[in-house]
Structure formats: structure tokens, C-alpha cells
C-alpha positions in Angstrom: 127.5 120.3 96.5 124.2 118.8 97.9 122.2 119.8 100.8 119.5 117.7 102.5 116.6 120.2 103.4 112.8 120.1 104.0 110.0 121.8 102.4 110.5 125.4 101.5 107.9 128.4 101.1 105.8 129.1 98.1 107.1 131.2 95.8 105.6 133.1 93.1 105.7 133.4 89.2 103.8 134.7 86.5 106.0 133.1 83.3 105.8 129.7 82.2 106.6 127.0 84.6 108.9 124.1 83.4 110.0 121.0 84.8 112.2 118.4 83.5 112.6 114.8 85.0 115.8 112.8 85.1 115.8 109.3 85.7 119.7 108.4 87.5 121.9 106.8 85.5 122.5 103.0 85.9 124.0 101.6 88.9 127.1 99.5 89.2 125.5 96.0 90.2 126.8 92.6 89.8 124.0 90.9 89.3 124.3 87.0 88.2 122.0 85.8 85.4 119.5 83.5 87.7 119.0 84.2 91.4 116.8 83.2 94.3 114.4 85.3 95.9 116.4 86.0 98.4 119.8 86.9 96.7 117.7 89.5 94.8 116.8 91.0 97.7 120.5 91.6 99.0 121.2 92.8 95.6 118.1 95.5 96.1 119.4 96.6 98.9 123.0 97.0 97.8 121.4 98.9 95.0 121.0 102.5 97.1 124.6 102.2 98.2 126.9 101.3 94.9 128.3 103.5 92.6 126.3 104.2 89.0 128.1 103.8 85.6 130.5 106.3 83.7 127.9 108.0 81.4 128.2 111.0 78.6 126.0 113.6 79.8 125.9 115.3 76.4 122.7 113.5 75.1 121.1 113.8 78.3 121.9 118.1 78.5 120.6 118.5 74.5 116.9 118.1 75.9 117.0 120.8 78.9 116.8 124.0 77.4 117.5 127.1 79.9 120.1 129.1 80.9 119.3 129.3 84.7 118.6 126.1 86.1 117.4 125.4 89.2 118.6 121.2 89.9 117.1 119.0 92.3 117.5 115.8 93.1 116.5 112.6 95.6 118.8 111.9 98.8 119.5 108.2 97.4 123.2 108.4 95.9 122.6 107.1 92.4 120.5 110.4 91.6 123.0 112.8 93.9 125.5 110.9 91.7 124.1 111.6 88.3 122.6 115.1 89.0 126.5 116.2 90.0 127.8 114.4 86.9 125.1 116.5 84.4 125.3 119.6 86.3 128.9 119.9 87.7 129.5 123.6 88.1 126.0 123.9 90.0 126.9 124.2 93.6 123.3 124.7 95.1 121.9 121.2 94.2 119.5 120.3 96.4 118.8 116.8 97.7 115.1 115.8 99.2 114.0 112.9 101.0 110.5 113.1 99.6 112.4 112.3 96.0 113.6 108.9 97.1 112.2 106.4 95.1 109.4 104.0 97.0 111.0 101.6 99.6 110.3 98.1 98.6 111.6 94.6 98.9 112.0 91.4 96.7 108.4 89.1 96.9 110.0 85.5 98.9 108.1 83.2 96.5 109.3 79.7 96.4 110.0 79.1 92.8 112.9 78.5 90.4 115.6 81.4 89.9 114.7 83.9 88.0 116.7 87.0 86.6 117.1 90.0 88.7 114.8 91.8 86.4 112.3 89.3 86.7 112.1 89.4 90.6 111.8 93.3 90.6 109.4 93.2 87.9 107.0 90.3 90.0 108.0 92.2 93.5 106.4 95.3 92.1 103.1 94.1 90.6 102.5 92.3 94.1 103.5 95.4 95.8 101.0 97.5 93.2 97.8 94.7 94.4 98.7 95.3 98.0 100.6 91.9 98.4 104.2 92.7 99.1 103.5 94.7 102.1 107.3 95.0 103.1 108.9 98.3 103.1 106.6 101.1 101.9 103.2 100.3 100.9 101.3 101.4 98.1 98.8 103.4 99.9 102.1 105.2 101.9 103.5 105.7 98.5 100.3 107.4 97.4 100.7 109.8 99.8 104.4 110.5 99.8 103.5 110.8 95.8 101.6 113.4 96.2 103.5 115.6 98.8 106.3 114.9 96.4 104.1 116.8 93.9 103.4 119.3 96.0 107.0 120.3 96.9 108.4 120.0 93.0 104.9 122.2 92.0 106.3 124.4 95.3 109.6 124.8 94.0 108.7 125.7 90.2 107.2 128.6 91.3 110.2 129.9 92.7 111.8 129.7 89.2 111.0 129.7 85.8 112.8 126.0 85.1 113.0 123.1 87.2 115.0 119.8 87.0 114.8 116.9 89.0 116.7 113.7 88.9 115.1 110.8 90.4 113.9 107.5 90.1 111.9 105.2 87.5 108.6 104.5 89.4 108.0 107.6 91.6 108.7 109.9 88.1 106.0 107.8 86.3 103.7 108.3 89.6 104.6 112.2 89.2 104.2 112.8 85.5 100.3 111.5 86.0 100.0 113.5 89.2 101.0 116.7 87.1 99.0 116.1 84.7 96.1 115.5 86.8 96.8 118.9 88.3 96.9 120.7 84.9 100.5 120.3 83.5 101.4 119.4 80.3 103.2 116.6 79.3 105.4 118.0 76.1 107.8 114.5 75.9 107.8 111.4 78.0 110.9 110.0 78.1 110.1 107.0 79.9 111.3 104.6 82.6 115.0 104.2 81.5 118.0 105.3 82.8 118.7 109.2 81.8 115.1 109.0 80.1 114.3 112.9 80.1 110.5 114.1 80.7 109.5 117.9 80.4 106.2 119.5 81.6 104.7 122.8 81.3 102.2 124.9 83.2 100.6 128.2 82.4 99.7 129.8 85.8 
């Protein structure tokens, strides 16, 4: 169903453009209720590789409105996952790299165990003041951010509506990159799982 490609050529269109963005659904993790630092970290990386939940699409489908869809999604396999489970009979999904969500790693900070939440929560406002400098770092995010617009603003034009599932953090980054770049917000459906966004631009 999926293919893995790079970017594409502009295309061109004079209606409407619409996007949708799909966070994945939730991922099968066993996660215990305290951990250490370093436990967390094995469970984040265990994270791109295990299986996401059973979900009913149904609620998820009622807010995309449009006969011919064009579906992308990230390379990671929690949003190839949930992008075949919404859109089974598409066979031309298309997975991109530049869609991954941001690469980072669990802060080691010698305190008490803490929920998993807690050290992804701490790991990320580190990461966002340029302290956790494993994995990605913010300013290699920035840029990947915005090619990532680039490319979803690319492949819009091809078609008159766009969905792409994704990831918490980079579709926050892209909603405000949009909308510094003219789009509208319509609804914001947040950071959770199978929270639904839509955007519009008039070219």
C-alpha cells in the first residue's frame, strides 16, 4: 500500500486547497507506572517499532469531507499503521521521511522515578531550550519543519484535498507554519491521538 518517495514537482490548482492533519493512533506500550530515566528511554525507542491500538475509524472519517482523497502519511509505522486502518481501500498512500516526527531522546536527570509521561513531557521542554541535544535538535527540527511544509503546501496543489497522518509535535509545528504562510486554521483538533485539524488556502 505505502511507498517511500522524495519530493515531487509542483503542481498547480486554482480551487480551494484543503488539508487535514491526523495525529496516529495510540501505540501498544507497556509502560510501568514510575520509571527511571533510563527505562523511559528504552520504552521511546520501542515506541517507533510496536504495534498501535485497535481503534474505530468512524469518528475520525466524520470530520474529512471529500470524495477524492489524496492520503499521506510519515515513514514511522504507527502513522503507516493508522493511515491504512482509516483509508483501507486507498492503494496509493504515500509514506515520507520528512513526516517523521522529530528524533529525540529521554533527558538522564538523576532524580526519583517519574511516569513515562512525565519524562517525555521534561525531555521535551529541555529539548525546546536547547538542553537535550540528543537526537535531533531544535534548530534541525526547525528546518526539517519547514521543508515539511513545503512538501505538504507542494502536494496540495496537486489536488484539491490533502490528508496527512502524522505525529503530535511536528503537526503542532506545521499548523503555525501554515498559518504563518497564509492558511486558515478552520478546527484544531489538538495533540491527541486521532485529533483531526483542517486548513484552508485560497490561492
Amino acid at each position: 500500500m505505502f511507498s517511500l518517495v522524495a519530493l515531487s514537482g509542483y503542481g498547480q490548482a486554482n480551487q480551494q486547497l484543503v488539508i487535514y492533519l491526523i495525529r496516529h493512533a495510540s501505540v501498544d506500550l507497556d509502560k510501568p507506572a514510575l520509571c527511571s530515566s533510563n527505562r523511559a528511554d528504552k520504552i521511546l525507542d520501542s515506541y517507533d517499532s510496536q504495534p498501535i491500538e485497535n481503534f474505530d475509524p468512524t469518528p475520525v472519517l466524520q470530520k474529512v469531507e471529500g470524495d477524492n482523497l489524496n492520503i499521506y502519511s510519515s515513514a514511522l509505522p504507527r502513522a503507516m499503521q493508522t493511515a491504512a486502518v482509516l483509508f483501507p481501500e486507498n492503494d496509493s498512500i504515500q509514506a515520507f521521511t520528512l513526516f517523521n516526527e522529530y528524533d529525540l531522546s529521554i533527558v538522564s536527570v538523576p532524580v526519583l522515578p517519574l511516569p513515562y509521561k512525565a519524562w517525555t513531557v521534561l525531555s521535551r521542554f529541555f529539548w525546546a531550550i536547547h538542553l537535550n541535544k540528543k537526537g535531533e535538535s531544535r534548530m534541525e527540527a526547525n528546518r526539517r519543519r519547514k521543508l515539511a511544509a513545503d512538501l505538504l503546501i507542494e502536494l496540495s496543489e496537486k489536488d484539491e484535498t490533502t490528508v496527512l497522518v502524522a505525529h503530535g509535535f511536528l503537526i503542532s509545528d506545521l499548523r503555525r507554519e501554515l498559518k504563518k504562510r497564509g492558511w486558515t486554521i478552520i478546527s484544531n483538533g489538538g495533540n491527541k491521538n486521532l485529533a483531526v485539524s483542517k486548513l484552508t488556502f485560497q490561492p
